[in-house]
C-alpha positions as CSV (number, residue, x, y, z in Angstrom):
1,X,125.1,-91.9,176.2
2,X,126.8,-93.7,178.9
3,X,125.3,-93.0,182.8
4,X,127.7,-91.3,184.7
5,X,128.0,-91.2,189.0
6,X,128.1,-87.8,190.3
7,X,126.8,-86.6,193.9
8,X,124.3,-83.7,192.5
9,X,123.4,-86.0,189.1
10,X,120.0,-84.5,189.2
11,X,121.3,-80.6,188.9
12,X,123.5,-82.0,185.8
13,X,120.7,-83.1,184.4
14,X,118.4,-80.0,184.9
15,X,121.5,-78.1,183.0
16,X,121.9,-80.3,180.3
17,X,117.5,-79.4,180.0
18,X,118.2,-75.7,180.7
19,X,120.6,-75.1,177.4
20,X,119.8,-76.8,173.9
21,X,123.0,-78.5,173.5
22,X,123.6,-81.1,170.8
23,X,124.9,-84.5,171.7
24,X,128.6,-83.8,170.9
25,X,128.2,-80.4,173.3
26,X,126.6,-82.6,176.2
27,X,129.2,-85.1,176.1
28,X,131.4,-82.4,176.2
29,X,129.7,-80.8,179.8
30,X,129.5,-84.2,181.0
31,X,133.5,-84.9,180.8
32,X,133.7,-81.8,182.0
33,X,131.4,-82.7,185.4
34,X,133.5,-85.8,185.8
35,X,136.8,-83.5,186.8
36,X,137.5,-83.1,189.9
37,X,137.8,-79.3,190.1
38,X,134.4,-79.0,188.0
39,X,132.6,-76.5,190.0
40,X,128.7,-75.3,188.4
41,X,130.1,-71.9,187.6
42,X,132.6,-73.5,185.4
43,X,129.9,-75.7,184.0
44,X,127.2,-73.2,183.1
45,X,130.2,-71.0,181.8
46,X,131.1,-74.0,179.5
47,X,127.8,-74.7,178.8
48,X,126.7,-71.2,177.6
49,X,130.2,-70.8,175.4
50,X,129.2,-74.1,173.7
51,X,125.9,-72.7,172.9
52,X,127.3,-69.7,171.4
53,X,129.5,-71.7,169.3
54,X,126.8,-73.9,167.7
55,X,124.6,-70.5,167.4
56,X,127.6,-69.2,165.2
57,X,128.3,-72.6,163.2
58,X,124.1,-72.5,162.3
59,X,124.3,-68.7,161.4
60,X,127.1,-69.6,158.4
């Protein structure tokens, strides 16, 4: 996974801990964080609609 420079890298990495997320979904936060406009709403939002999507691909 490549590193990536963000002022509050720590708290990113406590929510990519908090939620089990496979690689593809944490790459997927991670471009998110990189935006701009990312706020930590928007990622734990993100974050919990990825879960629920993996949760519902396992279930079939």
């Amino acid at each position: 996974m490549n590193t990536f420079i963000s002022i509050n890298s720590i708290a990113l990495r406590k929510l990519l801990k908090r939620y089990k997320l496979t690689s593809k979904g944490r790459q997927e936060i991670i471009k998110a964080a990189q935006k701009r406009y990312s706020t930590w709403s928007g990622l734990n939002r993100l974050s919990r609609k990825i879960v629920f999507k993996e949760s519902n691909i396992n279930k079939i």
